[in-house]
C-alpha positions in Angstrom: 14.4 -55.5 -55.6 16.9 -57.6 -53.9 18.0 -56.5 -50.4 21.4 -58.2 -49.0 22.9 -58.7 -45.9 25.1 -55.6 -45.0 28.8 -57.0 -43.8 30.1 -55.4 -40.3 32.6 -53.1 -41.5 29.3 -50.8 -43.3 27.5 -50.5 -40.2 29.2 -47.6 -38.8 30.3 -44.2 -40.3 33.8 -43.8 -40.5 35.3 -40.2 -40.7 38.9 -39.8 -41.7 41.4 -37.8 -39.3 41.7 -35.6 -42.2 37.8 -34.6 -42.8 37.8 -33.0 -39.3 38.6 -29.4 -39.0 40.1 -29.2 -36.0 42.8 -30.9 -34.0 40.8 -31.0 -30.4 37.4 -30.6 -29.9 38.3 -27.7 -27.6 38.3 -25.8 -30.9 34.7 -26.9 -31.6 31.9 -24.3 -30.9 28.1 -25.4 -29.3 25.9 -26.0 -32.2 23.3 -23.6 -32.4 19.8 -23.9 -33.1 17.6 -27.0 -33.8 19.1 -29.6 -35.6 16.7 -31.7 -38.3 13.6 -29.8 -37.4 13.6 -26.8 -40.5 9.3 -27.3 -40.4 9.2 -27.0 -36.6 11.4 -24.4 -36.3 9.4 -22.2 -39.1 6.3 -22.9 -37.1 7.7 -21.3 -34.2 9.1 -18.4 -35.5 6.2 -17.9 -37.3 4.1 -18.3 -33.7 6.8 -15.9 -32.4 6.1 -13.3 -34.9 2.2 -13.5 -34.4 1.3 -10.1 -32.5 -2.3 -10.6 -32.3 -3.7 -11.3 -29.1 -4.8 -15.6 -28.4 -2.1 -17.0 -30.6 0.2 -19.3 -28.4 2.3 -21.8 -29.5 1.9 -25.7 -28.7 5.0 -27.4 -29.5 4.1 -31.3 -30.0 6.5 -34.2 -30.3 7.5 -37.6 -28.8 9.0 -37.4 -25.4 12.7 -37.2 -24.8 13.0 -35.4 -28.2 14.3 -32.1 -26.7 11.4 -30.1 -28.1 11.3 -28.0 -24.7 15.1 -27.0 -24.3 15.4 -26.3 -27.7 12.1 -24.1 -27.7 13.9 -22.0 -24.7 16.9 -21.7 -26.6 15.6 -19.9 -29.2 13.0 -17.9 -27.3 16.0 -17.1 -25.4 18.0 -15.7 -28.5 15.4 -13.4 -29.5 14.3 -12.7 -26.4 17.8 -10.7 -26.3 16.3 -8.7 -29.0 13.2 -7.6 -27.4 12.8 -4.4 -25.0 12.8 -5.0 -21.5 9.1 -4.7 -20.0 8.6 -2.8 -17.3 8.8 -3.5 -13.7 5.2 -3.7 -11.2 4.6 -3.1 -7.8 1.9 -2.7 -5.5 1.2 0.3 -3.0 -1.4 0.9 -1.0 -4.9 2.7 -1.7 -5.5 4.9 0.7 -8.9 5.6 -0.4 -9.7 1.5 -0.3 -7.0 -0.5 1.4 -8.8 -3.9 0.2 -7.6 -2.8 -3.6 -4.2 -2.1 -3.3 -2.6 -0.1 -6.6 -0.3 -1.6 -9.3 2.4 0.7 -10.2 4.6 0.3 -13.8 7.7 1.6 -13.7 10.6 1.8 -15.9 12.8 -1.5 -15.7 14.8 -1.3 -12.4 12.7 1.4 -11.4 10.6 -0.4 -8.9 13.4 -1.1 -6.1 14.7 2.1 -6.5 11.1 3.5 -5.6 10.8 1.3 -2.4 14.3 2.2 -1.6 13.2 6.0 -1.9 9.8 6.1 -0.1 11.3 3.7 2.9 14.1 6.7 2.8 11.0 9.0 3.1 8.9 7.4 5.3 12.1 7.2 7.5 12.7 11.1 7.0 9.2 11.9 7.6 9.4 10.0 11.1 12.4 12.7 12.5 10.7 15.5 10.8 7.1 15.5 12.0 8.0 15.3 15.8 10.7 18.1 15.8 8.4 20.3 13.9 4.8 19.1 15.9 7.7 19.9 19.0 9.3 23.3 17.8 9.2 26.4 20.0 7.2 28.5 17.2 4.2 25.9 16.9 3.6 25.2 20.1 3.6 29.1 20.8 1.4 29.2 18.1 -0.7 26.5 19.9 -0.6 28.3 23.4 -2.2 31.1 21.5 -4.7 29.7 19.5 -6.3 27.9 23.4 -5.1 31.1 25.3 -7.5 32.7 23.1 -10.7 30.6 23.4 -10.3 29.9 26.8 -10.0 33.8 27.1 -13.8 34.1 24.5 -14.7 31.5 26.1 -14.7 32.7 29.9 -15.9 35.6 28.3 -19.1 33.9 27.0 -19.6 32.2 30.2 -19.3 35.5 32.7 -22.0 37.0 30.3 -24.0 34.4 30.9 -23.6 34.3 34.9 -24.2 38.0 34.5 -27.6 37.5 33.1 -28.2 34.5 35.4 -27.5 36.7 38.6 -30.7 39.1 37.5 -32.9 36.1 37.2 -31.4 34.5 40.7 -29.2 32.2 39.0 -25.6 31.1 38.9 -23.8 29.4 36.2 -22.3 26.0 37.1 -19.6 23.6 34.5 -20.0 20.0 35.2 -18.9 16.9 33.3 -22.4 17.1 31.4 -22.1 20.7 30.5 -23.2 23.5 31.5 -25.8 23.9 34.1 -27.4 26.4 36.1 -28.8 26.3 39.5 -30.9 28.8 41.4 -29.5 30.8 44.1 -30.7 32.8 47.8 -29.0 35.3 49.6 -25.9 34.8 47.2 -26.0 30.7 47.9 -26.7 28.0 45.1 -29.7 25.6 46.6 -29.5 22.5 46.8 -32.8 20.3 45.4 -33.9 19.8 49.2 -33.9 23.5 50.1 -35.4 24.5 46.8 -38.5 21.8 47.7 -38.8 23.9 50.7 -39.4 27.2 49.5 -42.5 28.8 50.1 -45.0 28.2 46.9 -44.9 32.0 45.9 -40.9 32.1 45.8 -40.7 29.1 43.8 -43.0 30.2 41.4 -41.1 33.4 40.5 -37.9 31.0 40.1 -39.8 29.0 37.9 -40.8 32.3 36.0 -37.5 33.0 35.3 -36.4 30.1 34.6 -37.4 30.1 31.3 -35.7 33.2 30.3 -32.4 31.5 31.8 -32.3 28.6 30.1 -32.9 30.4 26.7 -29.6 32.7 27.5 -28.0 28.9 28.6 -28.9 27.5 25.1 -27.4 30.4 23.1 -24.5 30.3 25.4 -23.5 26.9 24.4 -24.3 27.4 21.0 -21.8 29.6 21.4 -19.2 28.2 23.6 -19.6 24.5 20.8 -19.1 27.3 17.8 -16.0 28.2 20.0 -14.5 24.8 20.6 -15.3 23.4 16.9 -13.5 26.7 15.5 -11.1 26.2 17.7 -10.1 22.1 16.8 -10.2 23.5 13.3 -7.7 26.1 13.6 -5.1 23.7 15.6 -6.0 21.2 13.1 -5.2 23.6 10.0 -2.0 24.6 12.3 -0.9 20.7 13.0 -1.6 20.1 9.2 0.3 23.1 7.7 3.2 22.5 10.1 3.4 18.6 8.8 2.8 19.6 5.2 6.1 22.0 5.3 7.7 19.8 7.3 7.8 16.9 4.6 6.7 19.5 1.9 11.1 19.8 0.5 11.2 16.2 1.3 8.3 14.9 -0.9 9.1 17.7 -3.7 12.4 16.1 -3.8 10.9 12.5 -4.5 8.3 13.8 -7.1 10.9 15.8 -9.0 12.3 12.3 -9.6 9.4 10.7 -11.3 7.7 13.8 -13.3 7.4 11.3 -16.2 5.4 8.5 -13.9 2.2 10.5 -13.2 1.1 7.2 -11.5 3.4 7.6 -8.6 2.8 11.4 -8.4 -0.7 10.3 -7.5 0.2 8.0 -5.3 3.0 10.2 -3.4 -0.1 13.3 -3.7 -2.4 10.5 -1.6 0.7 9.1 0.4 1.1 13.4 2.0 -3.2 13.8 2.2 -2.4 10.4 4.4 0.5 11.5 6.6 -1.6 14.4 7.3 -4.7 12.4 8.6 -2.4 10.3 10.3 -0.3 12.1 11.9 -0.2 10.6 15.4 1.6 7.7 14.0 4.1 9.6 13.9 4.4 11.2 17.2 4.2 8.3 19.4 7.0 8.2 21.5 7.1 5.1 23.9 10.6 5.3 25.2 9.6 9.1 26.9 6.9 7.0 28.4 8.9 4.5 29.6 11.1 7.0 31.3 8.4 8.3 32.8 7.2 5.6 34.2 9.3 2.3 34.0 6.0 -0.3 35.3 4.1 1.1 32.1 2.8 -1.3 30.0 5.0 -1.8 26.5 4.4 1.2 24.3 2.9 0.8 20.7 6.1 1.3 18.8 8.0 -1.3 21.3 5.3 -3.9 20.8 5.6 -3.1 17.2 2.2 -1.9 16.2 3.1 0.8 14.6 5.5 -1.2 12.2 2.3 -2.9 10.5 0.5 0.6 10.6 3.6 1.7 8.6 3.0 -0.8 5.9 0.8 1.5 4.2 3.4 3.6 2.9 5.7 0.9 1.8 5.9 -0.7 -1.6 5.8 -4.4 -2.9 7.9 -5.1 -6.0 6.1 -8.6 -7.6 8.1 -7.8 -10.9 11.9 -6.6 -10.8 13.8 -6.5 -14.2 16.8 -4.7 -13.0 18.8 -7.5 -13.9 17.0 -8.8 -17.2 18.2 -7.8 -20.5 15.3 -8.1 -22.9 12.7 -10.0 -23.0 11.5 -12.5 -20.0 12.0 -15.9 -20.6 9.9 -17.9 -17.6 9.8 -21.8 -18.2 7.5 -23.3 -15.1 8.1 -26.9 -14.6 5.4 -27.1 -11.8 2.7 -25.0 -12.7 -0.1 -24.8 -9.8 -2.5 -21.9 -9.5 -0.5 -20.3 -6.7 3.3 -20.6 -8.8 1.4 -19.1 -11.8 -1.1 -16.4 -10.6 0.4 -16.0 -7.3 -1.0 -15.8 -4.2 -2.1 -13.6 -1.3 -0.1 -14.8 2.1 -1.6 -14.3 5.7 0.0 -13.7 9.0 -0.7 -14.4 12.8 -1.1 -11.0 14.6 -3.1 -10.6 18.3 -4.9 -14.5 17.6 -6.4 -14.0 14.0 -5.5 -14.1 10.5 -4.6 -11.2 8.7 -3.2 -9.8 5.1 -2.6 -6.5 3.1 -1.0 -5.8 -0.2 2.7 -6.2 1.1 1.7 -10.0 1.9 0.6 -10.3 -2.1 3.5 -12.4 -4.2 3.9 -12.7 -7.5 3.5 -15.7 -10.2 5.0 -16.8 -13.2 2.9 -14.9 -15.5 3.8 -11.8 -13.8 7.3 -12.5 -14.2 6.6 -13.5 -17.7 4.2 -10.1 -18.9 6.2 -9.0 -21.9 8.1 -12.2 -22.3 7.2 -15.6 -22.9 5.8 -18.6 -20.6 7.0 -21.8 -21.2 4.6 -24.7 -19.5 4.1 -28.4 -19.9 1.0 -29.0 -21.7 0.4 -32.3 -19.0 1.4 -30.4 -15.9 -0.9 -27.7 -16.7 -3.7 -29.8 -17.8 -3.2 -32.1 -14.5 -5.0 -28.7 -12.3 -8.0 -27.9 -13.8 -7.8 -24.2 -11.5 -4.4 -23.6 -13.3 -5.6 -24.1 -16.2 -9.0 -22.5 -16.0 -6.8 -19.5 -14.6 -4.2 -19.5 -17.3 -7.0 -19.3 -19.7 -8.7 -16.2 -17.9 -5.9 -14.3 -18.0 -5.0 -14.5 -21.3 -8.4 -13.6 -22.5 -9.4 -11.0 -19.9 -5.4 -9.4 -19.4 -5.9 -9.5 -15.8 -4.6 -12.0 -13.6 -7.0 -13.1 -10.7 -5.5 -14.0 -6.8 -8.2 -15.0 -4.8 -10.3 -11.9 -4.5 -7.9 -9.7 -6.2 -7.5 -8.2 -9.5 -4.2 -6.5 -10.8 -3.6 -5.1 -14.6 -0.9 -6.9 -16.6 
């Protein structure tokens, strides 16, 4: 085989004004898909198409070959194809506050819930005090302790009744209830008693006995009394919070009948309010107006805004504005940008979190899309990688201490 020289004039192609189609290349479209690469391609729509769970895709090449934009591109075409996944947030367990709830909701679903229950919370906060200040419930409340005081006096004068035969009187104290023994209609004091003669203080120590047994059944009673008592102005504070947010809650739950998740969670959200219903009811500025050298009330030195937190609601994974499927490419993926991370804050000198401090990584935005990482930025941190791995075996996604389900 001979191989010649090539002149000049055949080193370059050469394309004749009249082989182009066009007049501008203004007319010209972008070329779609991936140009000289049919194998490569079929490789990764075949990966695509895959549904079984551990298949990922590794895309291999020389450097600077534009395997990674042109990977997105077409994960981004049929990405457009794929349904939206849902969106997550996190509430509050109000049965263990260290593991806080994920909540799935419909796509766009998720800020439209915080908007709602911060609309609620907000609600909640004018309704409780007008109703816990209303004429009929504290009426209600007069009656309820106008009554035991009344059973209670009652209890007591019985008491002092069978005292007086015995030669005692009844005395209330900060301990209790006492008795003490009496002469000539006068309680003695423990000096005068020492100096009784031995015959007269051995009768009161006869009947003293019998005294102190009517004493114990007395305040049997009179705890019976006050216990029954708290119980019924409990049941009366609860029932007059649960109607006053009873519409407002229906009116919330009637809007996710088909998320039984939330319902549970608004169910747990009302049990709390009612537990908690002094948060509600603080009212510094009437304080202040009472007296203006008081220290700063809780809601003016903003304590009750983190006790608040527990009813709000952290969106990590908004979709509202995605159509389809999620396509995340992380150029710098460390443990915290890819399995997020739990934030602290400063508060009264020490370090402190909850569930409204957790924030998202890019697998959450990813879940029901696809992840697009650099093989030697991943394998660079051997905790991203490690945690990648994890997840995608175990479908949960660890932060720190935490666990929530993807």
């Amino acid at each position: 085989m001979v191989i010649s020289e090539l002149p000049p004039e055949k080193l370059r192609l050469e394309c004749p004004p009249g082989k182009a189609e066009c007049k501008t290349s203004e007319e010209l479209t972008p070329l779609e898909g991936i140009v000289g690469q049919d194998r490569a391609l079929k490789a990764l729509i075949f990966g695509v198409e895959m549904k079984g769970k551990g298949f990922n895709i590794f895309a291999a090449g020389p450097p600077v070959t534009g395997k990674r934009p042109a990977t997105r591109s077409y994960l981004e075409k049929i990405a457009k194809t794929k349904p939206t996944p849902p969106d997550w947030c996190y509430v509050n367990n109000f049965q263990n506050p260290y593991e806080p709830k994920a909540l799935k909701l419909p796509a766009g679903k998720a800020k439209i819930f915080q908007k709602d229950l911060k609309n609620l919370i907000d609600q909640v906060k004018r309704a409780v005090p007008a109703a816990l200040q209303s004429e009929e419930f504290v009426a209600r409340t007069n009656s309820i302790t106008k009554k035991s005081v009344e059973e209670r006096d009652k209890i007591l004068n019985e008491l002092n009744d069978e005292a007086k035969q015995s030669s005692y009187a009844v005395r209330m104290n900060q301990l209790g209830i006492g008795i003490v023994p009496i002469r000539a209609g006068k309680p003695l004091s423990q000096e005068e008693f020492d100096a009784l003669p031995p015959t007269v203080k051995k009768k009161f120590e006869q009947s003293r006995e019998t005294v102190r047994n009517a004493l114990d059944k007395a305040g049997k009673q009179v705890n019976e009394l006050e216990a029954k008592t708290l119980d019924e102005l409990k049941k009366l504070r609860d029932d007059t919070v649960h109607y006053a947010m009873g519409g407002l809650i229906s009116t919330l739950t009637s809007r996710y009948q088909d998320q039984p998740d939330v319902i549970q969670y608004l169910d747990d959200m009302r049990d709390d309010v009612l537990e908690n219903t002094e948060l509600f009811t603080l009212s510094g500025t009437e304080q202040q107006k009472k007296d203006p050298d008081a220290p700063p009330s809780l809601s003016e030195s903003g304590l009750p805004d983190i006790l608040f937190r527990r009813y709000q609601v952290n969106v990590i994974v908004d979709n509202s504005e995605l159509k389809g499927a999620p396509v995340i490419a992380e150029d710098n993926p460390t443990v915290t940008n890819l399995l997020g991370r739990i934030e602290n804050e400063a508060k009264f000198g020490t370090l402190s979190t909850d569930f409204t401090l957790i924030k998202g990584g890019s697998i959450h935005k990813a879940n029901g899309g696809f992840l697009i990482l650099g093989a030697r930025e991943l394998l660079t941190s051997q905790l991203s990688y490690e945690g990648l791995k994890r997840a995608l075996q175990s479908g949960n996604i660890a932060i720190e201490e935490g666990m929530t389900r993807t």
